[in-house]
C-alpha positions in Angstrom: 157.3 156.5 43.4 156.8 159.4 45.7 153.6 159.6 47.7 149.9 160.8 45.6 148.5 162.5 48.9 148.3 162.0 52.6 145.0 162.4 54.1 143.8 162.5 57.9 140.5 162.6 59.6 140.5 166.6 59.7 140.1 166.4 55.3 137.2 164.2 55.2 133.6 165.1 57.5 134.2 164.3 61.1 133.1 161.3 62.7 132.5 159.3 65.9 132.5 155.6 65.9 133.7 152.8 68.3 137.6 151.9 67.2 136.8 148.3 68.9 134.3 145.5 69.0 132.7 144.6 71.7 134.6 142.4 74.3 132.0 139.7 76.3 133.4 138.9 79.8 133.5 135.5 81.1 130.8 133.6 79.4 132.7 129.4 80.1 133.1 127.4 82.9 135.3 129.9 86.1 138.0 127.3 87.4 139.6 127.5 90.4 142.6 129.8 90.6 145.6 127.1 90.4 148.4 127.8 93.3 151.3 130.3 91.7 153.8 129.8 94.7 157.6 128.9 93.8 158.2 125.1 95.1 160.8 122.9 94.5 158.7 121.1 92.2 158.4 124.6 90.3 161.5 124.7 89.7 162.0 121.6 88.6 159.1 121.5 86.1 159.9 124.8 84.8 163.9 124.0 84.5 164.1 123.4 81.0 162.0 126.4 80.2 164.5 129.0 81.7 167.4 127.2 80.1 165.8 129.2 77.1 165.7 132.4 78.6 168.1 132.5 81.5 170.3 134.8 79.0 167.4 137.4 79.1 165.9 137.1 82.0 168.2 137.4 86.0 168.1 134.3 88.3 166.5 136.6 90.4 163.1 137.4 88.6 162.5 133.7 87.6 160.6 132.6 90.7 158.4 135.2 90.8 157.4 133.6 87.2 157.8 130.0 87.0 154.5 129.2 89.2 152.8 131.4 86.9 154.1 129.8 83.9 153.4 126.2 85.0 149.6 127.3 86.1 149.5 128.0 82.2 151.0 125.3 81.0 148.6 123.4 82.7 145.7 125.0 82.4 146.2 125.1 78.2 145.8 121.3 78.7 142.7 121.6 80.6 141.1 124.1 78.3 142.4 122.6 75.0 144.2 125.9 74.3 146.6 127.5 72.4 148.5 130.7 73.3 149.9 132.9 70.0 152.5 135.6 70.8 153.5 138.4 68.9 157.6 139.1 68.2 156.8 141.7 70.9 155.9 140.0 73.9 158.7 139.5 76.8 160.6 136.1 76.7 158.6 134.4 80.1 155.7 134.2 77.9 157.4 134.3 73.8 159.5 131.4 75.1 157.5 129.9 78.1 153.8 130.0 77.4 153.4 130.6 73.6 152.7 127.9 71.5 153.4 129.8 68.1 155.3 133.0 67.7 155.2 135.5 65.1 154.5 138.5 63.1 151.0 139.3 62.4 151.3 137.5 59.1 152.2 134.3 60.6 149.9 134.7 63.5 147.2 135.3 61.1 148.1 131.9 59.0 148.4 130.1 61.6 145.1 131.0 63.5 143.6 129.0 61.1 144.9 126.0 61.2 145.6 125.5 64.9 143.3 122.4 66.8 142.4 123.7 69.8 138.9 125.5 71.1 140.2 127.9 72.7 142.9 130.6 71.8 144.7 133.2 73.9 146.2 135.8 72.2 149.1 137.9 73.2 149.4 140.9 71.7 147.0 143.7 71.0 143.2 143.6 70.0 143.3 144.0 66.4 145.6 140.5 66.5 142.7 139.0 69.0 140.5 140.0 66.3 142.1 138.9 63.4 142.1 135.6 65.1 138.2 135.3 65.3 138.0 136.7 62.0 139.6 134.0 60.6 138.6 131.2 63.5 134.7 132.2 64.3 134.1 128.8 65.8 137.0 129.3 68.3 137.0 131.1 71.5 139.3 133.9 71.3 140.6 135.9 74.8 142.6 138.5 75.1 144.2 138.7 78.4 143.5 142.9 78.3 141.0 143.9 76.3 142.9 147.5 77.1 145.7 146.4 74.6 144.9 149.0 71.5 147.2 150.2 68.8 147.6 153.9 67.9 147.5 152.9 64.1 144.3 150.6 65.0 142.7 153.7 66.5 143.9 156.4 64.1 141.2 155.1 61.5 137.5 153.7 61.3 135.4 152.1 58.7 133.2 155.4 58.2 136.6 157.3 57.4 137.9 154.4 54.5 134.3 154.6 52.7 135.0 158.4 53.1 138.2 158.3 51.1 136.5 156.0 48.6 133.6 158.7 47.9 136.6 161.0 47.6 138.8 158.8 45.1 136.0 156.8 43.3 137.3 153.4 41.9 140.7 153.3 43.9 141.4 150.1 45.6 142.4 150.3 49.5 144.6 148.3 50.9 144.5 148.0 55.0 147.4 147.1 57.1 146.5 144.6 59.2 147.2 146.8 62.4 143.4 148.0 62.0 140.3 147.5 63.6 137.5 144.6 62.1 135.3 147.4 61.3 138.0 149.2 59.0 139.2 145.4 57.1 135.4 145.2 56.1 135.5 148.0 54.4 138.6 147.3 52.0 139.5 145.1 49.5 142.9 143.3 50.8 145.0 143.8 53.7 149.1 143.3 53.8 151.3 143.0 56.9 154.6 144.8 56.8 156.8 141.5 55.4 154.0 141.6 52.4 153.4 145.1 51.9 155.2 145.6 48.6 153.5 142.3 47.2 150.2 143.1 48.1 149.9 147.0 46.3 152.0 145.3 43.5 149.2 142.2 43.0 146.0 144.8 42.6 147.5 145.7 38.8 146.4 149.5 38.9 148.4 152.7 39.1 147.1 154.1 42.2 146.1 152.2 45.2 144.6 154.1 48.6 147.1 152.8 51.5 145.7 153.0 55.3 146.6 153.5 58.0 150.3 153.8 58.2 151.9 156.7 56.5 155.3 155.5 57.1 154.8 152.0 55.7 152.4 153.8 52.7 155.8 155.8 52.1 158.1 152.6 52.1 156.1 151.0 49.9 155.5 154.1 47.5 159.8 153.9 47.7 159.8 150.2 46.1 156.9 150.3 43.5 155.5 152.3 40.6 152.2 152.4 42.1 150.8 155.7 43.4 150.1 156.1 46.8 147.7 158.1 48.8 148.2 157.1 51.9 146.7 158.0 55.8 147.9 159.9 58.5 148.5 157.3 60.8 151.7 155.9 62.7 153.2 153.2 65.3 153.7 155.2 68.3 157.0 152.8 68.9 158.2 153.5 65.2 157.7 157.2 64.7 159.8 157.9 67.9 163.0 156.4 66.5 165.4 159.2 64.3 167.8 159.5 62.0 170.4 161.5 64.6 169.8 158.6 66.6 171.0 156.1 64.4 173.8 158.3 62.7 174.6 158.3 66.8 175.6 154.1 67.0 177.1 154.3 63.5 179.4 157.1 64.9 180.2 154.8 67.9 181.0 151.7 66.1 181.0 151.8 62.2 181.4 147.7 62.3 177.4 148.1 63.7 174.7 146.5 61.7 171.3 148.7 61.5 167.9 146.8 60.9 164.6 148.9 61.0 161.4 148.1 60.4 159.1 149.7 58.0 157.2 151.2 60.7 159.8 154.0 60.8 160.0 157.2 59.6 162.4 157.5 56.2 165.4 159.0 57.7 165.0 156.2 59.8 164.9 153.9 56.9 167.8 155.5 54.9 170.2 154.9 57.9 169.2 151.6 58.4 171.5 148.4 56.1 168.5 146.3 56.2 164.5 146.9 56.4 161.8 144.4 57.0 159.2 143.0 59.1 159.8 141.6 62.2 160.2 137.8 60.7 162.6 139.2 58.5 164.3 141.3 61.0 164.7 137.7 62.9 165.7 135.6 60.1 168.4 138.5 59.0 169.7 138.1 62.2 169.7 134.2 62.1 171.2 134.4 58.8 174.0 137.1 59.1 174.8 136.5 63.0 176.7 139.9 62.8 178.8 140.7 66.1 176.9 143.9 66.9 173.4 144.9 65.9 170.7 147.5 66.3 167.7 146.5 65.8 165.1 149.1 65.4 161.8 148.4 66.4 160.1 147.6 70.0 163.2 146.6 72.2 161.5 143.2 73.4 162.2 141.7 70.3 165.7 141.8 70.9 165.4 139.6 73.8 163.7 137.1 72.5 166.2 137.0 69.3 169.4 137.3 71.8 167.6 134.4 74.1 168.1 132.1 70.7 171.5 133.4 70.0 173.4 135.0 72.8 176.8 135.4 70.9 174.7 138.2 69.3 175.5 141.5 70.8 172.2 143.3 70.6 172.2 147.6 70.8 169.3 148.4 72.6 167.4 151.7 71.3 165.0 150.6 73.3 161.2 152.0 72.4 158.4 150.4 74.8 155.4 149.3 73.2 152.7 150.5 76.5 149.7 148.2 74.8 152.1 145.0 74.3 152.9 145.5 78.1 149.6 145.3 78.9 150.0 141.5 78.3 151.7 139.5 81.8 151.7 135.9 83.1 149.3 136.7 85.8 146.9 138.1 82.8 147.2 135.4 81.0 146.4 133.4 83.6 143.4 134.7 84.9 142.1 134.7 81.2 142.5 131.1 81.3 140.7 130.2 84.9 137.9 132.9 84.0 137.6 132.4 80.3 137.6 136.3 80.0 138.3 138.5 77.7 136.5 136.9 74.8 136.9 138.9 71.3 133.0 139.4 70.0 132.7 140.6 66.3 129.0 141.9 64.8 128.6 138.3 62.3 128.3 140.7 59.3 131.2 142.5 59.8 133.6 139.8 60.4 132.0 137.9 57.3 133.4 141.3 55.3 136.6 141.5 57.2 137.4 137.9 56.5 137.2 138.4 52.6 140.2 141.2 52.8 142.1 138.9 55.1 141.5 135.8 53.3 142.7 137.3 50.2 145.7 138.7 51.4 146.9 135.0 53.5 145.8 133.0 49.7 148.0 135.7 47.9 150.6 133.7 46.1 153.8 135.2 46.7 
């Protein structure tokens, strides 16, 4: 079904409002900064962790690392934390630090069921906050409060009640990449790997789809529903072309192309498979082809080639800047100074958690 409409800020009125809640700074117990010097007994400690990732990551770089990764393996202990990382982080903390891995979808499922007071999130604010949404009791830090989303930021709650003045009775659907303030004012959110299933589950016609207008047009491309969708994009995604791809394909026809929905259709049309980035991994764990491109933020492909190095992986390689934002040494300071922690207003987060909720108790 082709798209109803797409619709920016500059067709509703104009607004001002934060993107972000509030972020409190160090309100626990400071420890003292652990010692981050490479010893012998570093590298022995840490040994078995860079078995994982010595394909990714030159016998060179490691000791400027390993103290840092055994001050948060510690440390964890000491607080009773857990550390959840995106598909996106680098492979010293994906493989060295993180506890569970993920897309947002299984970040979000697991943020509730983890036994720990204290969790560290490694990716970009909207994930922090999802966390809190969905664990209030828990102490949620991110290690840089800095670490936005263009999508996150290209929306705000005042704009979705906005469209729903302008299409009366429509249900909105939010992508998860959004701030608290936007998921309290919709009815369900989706991640990418549950897109489809989500629109499809409302039983209407025409659904409101924010704030992605590449994923509202994927999803428009495998339903009947109607969708008017927002002007927003993955700065990552939206930087990736058709030419480009046509480009490796012309190079090697034996190549496999994966993209994610995040890209723009060309994008899509080139591409032999399309999916989140948990089905992006698992196609690769399933196929093993000999050559693949995978087309989304290029750090993803190290972690999947540090769990299966016979796979050769084409690097297109886009740079998530607010993933990056996330490093050992941050991660490490957020620990010993209990800093950033994720603070949501109570009576927004009680909204938020509804659209969540029913989107993670969505049979599929």
């Amino acid at each position: 079904m082709p798209i109803a409409g797409i619709f920016g800020p500059e067709d509703l009125k104009p607004t001002v409002f934060p993107r972000t809640s509030p972020v409190a700074r160090g309100p626990s117990r400071v420890l003292p900064m652990p010692p981050v010097e490479w010893t012998p007994a570093v590298e022995r400690e840490t040994a078995h962790l860079y078995e994982r990732v010595k394909s990714v990551i030159p016998p060179v770089e490691w000791p400027t690392m390993a103290p840092y990764v055994k001050a948060i393996n510690d440390l964890k202990k000491e607080r009773n934390a857990v550390v959840l990382a995106h598909n996106y982080q680098t492979p010293e903390i994906f493989n060295c630090v993180a506890d569970i891995v993920g897309d947002s979808l299984q970040l979000a499922r697991e943020a509730t069921k983890v036994d720990a007071d204290v969790i560290v999130q490694c990716g970009v604010h909207f994930m922090a906050e999802t966390s809190k949404i969905l664990s209030p009791d828990k102490t949620v830090l991110i290690p840089d409060s800095r670490a936005g989303c263009s999508l996150a930021s290209s929306i705000t709650g005042e704009d979705v009640r906005l469209l729903r003045e302008k299409f009366p009775g429509v249900p909105v659907v939010a992508y998860v990449n959004t701030s608290a303030d936007v998921k309290a004012e919709v009815d369900i959110c989706c991640t990418s790997s549950n897109a489809v299933h989500v629109v499809e589950s409302l039983g209407v016609d025409t659904a409101i789809f924010v704030p992605d207008q590449y994923l509202a047009k994927y999803v428009a491309s495998q339903t009947k529903v109607k969708i008017i969708a927002w002007k927003g994009a993955c700065e990552v995604h939206e930087r990736f072309t058709g030419d480009e791809l046509r480009m490796y394909r012309d190079a090697d026809p034996s190549v496999q192309i994966i993209a994610h929905p995040e890209c723009p259709p060309d994008v899509i049309a080139e591409a032999d498979f399309t999916g989140s980035t948990a089905h992006m991994i698992n196609w690769v764990r399933d196929k093993r082809p000999k050559r693949v491109v995978m087309v989304t933020e290029c750090s993803m492909a190290d972690n999947v080639q540090a769990e299966l190095p016979e796979v050769e992986f084409v690097r297109p390689c886009n740079l998530c800047p607010h993933m990056k934002r996330i490093t050992l040494p941050k991660i490490l300071d957020s620990l010993v100074n209990m800093r950033e922690e994720i603070v949501i207003d109570p009576m927004i987060a009680e909204k938020a958690r509804r659209s969540v909720e029913r989107m993670i108790h969505l049979k599929s």
